[in-house]
N, C-alpha and C positions, 0 to 999 in steps of 0.2 A: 237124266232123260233117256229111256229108250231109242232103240235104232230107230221106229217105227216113226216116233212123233219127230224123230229131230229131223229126216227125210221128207215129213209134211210139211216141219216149219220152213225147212229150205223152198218148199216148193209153192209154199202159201206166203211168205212174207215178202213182200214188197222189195225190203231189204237187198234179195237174194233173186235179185229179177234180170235174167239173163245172165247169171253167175254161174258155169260150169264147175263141178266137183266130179273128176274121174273116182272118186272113192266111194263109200258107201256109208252109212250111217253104223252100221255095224262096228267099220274101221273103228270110227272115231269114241264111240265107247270100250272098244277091246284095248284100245292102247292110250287112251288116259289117266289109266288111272282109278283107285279105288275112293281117294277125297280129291274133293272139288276142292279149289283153291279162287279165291275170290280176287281177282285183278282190279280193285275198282278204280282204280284212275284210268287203267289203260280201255274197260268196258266204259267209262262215263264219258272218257276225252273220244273215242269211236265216236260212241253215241250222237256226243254234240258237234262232231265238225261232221256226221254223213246230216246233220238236220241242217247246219249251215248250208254244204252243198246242195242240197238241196232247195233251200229255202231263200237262201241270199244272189242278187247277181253272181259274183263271186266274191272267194274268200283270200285276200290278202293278208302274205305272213312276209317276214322279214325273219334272214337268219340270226342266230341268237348263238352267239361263243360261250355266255357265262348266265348264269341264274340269276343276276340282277340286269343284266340286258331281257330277258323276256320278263323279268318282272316289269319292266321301264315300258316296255313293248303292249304289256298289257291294261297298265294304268293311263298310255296313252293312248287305250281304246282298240289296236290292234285283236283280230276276233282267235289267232292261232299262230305258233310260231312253227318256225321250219328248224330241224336240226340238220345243219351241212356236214358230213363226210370232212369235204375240201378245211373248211374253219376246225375240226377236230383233226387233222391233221397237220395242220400250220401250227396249231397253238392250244388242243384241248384233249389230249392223246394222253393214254396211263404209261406211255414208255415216257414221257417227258420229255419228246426230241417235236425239232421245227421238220417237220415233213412235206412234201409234195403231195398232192393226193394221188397218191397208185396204191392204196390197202397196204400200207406199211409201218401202218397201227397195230396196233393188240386189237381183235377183232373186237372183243368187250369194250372198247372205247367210246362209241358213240351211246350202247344203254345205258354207260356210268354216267355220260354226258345230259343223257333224258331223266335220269334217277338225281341226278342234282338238281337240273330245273323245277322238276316236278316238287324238291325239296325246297325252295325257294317260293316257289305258289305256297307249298303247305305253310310256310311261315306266314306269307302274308294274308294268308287265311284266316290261320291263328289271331294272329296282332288284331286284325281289324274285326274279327268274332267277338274279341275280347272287349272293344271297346263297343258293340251295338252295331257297326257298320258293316253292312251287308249290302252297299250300292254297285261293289263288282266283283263277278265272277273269275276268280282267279284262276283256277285250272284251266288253262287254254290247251287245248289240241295241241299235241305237240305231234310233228311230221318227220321223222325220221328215215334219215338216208343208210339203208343195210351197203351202200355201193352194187358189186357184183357180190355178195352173198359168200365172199371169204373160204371160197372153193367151190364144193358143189352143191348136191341138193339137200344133204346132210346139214351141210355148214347151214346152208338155208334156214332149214329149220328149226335148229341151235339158234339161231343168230334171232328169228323173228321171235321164240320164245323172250330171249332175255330179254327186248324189248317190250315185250307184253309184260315181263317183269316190272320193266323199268319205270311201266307207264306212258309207253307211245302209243299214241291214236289211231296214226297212219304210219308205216312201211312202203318204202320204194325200193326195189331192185332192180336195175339194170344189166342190159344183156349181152354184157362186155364178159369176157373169159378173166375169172377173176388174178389168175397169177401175173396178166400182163394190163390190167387195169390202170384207167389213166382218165384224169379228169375229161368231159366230153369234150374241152374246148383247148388240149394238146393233142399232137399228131400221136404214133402209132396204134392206135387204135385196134384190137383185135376182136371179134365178134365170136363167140360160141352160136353154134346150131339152133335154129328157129326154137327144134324140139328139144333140147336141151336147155334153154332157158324156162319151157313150159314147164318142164321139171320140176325147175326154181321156185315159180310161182304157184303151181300146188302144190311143194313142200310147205312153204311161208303159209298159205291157207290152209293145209292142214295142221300146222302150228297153230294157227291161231282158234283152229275149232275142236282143237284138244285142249287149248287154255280154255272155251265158253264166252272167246272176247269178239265181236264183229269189227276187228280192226281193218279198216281201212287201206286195201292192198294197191300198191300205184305198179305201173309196169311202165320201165324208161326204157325207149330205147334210141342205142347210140349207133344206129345205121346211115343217118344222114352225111355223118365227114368218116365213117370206120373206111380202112382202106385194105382191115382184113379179115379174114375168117378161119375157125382153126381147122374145117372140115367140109367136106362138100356130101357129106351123106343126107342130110334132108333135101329132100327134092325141092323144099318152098323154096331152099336158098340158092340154087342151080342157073335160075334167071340172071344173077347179081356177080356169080363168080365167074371172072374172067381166066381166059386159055394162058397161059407162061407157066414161067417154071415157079417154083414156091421159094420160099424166103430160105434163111439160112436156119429161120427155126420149124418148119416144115408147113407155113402159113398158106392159103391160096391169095393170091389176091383179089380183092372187093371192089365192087363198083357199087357204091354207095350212092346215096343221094336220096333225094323225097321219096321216090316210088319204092324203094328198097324199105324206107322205113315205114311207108302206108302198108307194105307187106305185113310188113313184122306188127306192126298195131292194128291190122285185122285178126292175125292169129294170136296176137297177147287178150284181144277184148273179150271171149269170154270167161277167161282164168283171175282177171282184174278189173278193180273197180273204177279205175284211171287210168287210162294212157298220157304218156307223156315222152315226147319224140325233142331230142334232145336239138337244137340247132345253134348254125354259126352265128347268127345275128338276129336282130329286131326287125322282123321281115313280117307283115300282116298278112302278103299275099301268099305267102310262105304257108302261113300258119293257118289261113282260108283254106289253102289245096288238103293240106292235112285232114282237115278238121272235116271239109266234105265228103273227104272219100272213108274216112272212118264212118260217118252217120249216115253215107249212101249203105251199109251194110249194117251198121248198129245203131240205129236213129235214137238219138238222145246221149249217148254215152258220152259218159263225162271224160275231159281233158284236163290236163296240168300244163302250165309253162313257167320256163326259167326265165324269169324278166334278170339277165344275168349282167353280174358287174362286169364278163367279159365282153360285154360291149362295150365301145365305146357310141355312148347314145345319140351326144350332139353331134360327131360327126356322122352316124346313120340316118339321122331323123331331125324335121323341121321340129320345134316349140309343140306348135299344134299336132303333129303328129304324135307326140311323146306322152302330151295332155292328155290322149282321147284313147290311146294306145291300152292301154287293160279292158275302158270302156268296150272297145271294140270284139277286143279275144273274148271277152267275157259274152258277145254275142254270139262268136262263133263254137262256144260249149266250152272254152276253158275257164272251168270253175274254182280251180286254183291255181293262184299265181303269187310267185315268192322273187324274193333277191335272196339270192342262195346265201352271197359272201357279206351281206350288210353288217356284219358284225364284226370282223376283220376289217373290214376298212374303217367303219366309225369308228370304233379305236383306235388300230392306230394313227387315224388322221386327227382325231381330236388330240392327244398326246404327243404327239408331233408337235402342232399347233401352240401347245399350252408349254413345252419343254423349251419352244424356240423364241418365245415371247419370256418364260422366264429367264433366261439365259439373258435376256435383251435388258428388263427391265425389273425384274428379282419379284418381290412382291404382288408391286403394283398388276404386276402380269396377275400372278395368281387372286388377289382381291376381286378383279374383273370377272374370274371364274366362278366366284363366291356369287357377287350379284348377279348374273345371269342363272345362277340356281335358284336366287330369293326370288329374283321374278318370273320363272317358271313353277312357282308353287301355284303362282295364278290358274295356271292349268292344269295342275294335279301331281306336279313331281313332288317328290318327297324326301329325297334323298338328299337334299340339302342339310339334316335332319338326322346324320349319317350313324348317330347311336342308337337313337328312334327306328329307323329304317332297317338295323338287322336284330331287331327284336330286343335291346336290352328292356325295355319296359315289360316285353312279356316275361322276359327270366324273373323279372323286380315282383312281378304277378305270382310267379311260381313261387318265389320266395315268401312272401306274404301269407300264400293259403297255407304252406308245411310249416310253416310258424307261427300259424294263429292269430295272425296282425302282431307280433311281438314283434321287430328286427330293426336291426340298426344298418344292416349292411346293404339297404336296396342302392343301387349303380347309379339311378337317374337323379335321385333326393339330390342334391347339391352338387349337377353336376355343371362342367362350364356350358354344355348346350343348351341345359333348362334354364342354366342365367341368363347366355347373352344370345339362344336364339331364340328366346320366349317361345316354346312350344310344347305346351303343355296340354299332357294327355287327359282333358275332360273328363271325360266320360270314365276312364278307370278310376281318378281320384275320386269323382263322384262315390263310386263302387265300393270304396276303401274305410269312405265315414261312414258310409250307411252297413259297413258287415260288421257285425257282432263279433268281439274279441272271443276267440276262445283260448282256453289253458293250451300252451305246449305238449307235445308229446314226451311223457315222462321218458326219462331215461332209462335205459333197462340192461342187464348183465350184471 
């Protein structure tokens, strides 16, 4: 596409409606590149969670550590998953270490983490194309955490690329100074420059419009508990920074809190498609004053919240407050809301659970686990199924066709789960009497 038309379609498409691009349409064909490369999971999963946002109350996801947690996540109807920073850092990081979240991962760790889910949809895609069933959409949006963008604006857009690689939907960046980055809900907290996050946020957009992908850009910001900042040159941020002396690493210090961060999410809202103002707890009234004073100057703009395991919920909130509590944000423009660490803890609390009861009772522990999988088939689990569920029947498929219906060696034909879990795949054996033999591929050399 021309400079010409791709600066109309910005200015014409709905899409792109109150979306600031300091660059030009020129930029973005002078420095893409001569082929176009086709992203299509990461343009399809855009695609379908800005029509959800749009379309739906809002869109709840739960975080997802491994590829068959968002498979489990999406069979039980979930419309998109979240990918946490924090959960790839405790347990899903390519250096192989249990981390804290401060970006002390290999930055490539969270796209390897989206390039696996997303390989995990493709399987179950597969499996169930192959047998006729097409009742669910497996590719979920997936929402990916860049943290603070793993330097600067460079890293930025290194970092939003690989994800458009990877097949992410949505991108969040936060406006924490990436070398002293720190989950939002521990103390030292350090804040880069108003304008120096903006940065960040049109590098990641102009990544994403030199891949041709409309990903989904979120701006987090962790002004509400930061208590510091590495620089007092932007004026926006002068309000906020208090008189003393500076830290021993040459920090000023922050006076944070709501108004600090309604600052910083009126100057993030035209660079980003989402705000999302990081806080200490499950606070409505909290998340009202936000929410108003964002849409007193950007009426409509959409919101994000962390409905975070750092809370502790019963002791913040009555029953009914808790029940009604998404309901609620979802009136005040937050259109997406996630439990960041849902993966981490279901794990290891179920495994916990099941390691402490077999220890108690050997078997019998485990058997109990067995039936509460049979009776969740009821409602659509599968993995009870567990040779079934990571595709050996499609391999036994593949086998089949490069053999011409000749083979002896298919996995499933006599195996103990098709004996004693009776589940057998209809619809492929159907498939199998009715395909004409053909001759093998002759041997050749």
């Amino acid at each position: 596409m021309d400079p010409q038309s791709l600066e109309a379609r910005w200015r014409a498409d709905e899409r792109w409606a109150g979306i600031v691009r300091p660059f030009r349409g020129e930029d973005v064909t002078r420095l893409r590149g001569s082929v176009h490369i086709e992203h299509t999971l990461a343009r399809l999963g855009a695609e379908r969670f800005w029509s959800l946002l749009r379309s739906e109350p809002f869109v709840p996801a739960l975080g997802a550590l491994t590829g068959n947690q968002a498979v489990q996540q999406v069979q039980a109807g979930l419309p998109a998953i979240y990918m946490s920073g924090w959960q790839v850092a405790a347990d899903g990081n390519d250096a192989g270490q249990t981390y804290p979240d401060q970006s002390l991962y290999p930055a490539d760790s969270v796209p390897n983490l989206v390039r696996r889910v997303n390989n995990a949809f493709k399987r179950e895609d597969e499996k169930h194309t192959m047998t006729g069933d097409g009742s669910t959409y497996w590719f979920a949006p997936i929402v990916a955490d860049a943290e603070a963008g793993f330097g600067g604006p460079l890293n930025a857009f290194e970092l939003m690329k690989a994800m458009i690689e990877a097949g992410a939907a949505g991108v969040h960046f936060e406006d924490q100074l990436a070398s002293a980055k720190k989950c939002g809900h521990l103390g030292g907290k350090v804040l880069v420059p108003t304008g120096v996050f903006l940065q960040k946020l049109v590098a990641a957009r102009l990544a994403a419009d030199l891949c041709g992908v409309p990903t989904v850009l979120i701006a987090r910001t962790d002004a509400n508990s930061a208590r510091l900042i590495t620089s007092d040159v932007d004026s926006r941020d002068r309000p906020f920074i208090l008189d003393g002396e500076r830290t021993p690493e040459g920090f000023h210090p922050f006076r944070g809190g709501l108004e600090a961060s309604i600052a910083r999410g009126c100057a993030y809202a035209p660079y980003a498609d989402l705000l999302w103002c990081e806080t200490s707890g499950p606070d409505l009234e909290e998340a009202r004053a936000f929410a108003d004073a964002i849409h007193d100057r950007f009426p409509g703009k959409m919101l994000a919240y962390n409905c975070s395991s750092s809370f502790n919920w019963r002791k913040k909130l009555d029953a009914g407050t808790i029940a009604r509590f998404q309901r609620e944000l979802a009136d005040m423009g937050y259109k997406f809301q996630f439990v960041t660490l849902a993966g981490f803890h279901s794990l290891n609390l179920s495994m916990f659970e099941l390691a402490t009861s077999y220890k108690a009772r050997g078997m019998t522990a485990y058997t109990e686990l067995q039936q509460e999988e049979f009776a969740a088939k009821a409602e659509g689990y599968r993995a009870a199924e567990h040779q079934t569920f990571v595709g050996t029947a499609y391999f036994d498929e593949i086998v089949q066709v490069v053999s011409g219906g000749e083979t002896s060696t298919a996995a499933m034909e006599g195996s103990t789960e098709r004996e004693q879990f009776l589940e057998r795949a209809a619809a492929t054996e159907a498939g199998r009497e009715q395909r004409p033999v053909r001759p093998p591929i002759p041997e050749t050399g």
